[in-house]
N, C-alpha and C positions, 0 to 999 in steps of 0.2 A: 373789400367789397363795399362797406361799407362809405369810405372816399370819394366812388362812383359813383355811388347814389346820391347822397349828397351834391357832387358836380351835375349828375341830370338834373335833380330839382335847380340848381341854380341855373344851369345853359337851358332850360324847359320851362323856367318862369313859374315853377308849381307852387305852391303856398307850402309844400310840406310833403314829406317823404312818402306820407297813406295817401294824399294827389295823387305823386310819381304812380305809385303802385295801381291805385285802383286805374288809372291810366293805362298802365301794361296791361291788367287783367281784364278790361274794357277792349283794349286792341288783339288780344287772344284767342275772347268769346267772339269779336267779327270775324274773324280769321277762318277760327272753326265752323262758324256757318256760313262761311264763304265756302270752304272746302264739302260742309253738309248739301250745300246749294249743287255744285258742280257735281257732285256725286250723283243726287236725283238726277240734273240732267243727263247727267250720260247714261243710267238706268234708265230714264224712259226713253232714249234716242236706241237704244236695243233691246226695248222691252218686244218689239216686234216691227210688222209691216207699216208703213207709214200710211198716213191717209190724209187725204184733202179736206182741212177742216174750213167750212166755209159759213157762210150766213144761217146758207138752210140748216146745213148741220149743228150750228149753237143753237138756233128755233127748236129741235127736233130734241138736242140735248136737255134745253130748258122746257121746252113740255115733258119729259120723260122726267125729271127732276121733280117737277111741280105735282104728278101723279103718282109719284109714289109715298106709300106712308113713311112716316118721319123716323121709326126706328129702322127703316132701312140704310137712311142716309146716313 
């Protein structure tokens, strides 16, 4: 194992093995909040009925938001 890691840092141009590594563990953490990402959406695409979100409706949202007290939000 060791063999290969050392050939990554060399074919990867990394300065050093903790690079390589923090590298992988840097491409792991995207990974999982790619899959975190896709998760919510497909939660909210069946969280229910759909609704036409339009002008009026962000106007209507952001006055509702702006009126309520702050430890609601």
């Amino acid at each position: 194992m060791k063999i290969f890691v050392e050939e990554q840092v060399t074919k990867g141009g990394y300065a050093s093995i903790s690079e390589y590594l923090l590298e992988l563990i840097n491409q792991d953490q995207q990974r999982q909040a790619k899959e975190n990402i896709e998760e919510l959406l497909i939660e909210g695409l069946e969280s229910g009925e759909a609704i036409e979100v339009t002008d009026e409706w962000w106007e209507q949202k952001r006055i509702r938001l702006m009126n309520k007290p702050l430890q609601e939000q």
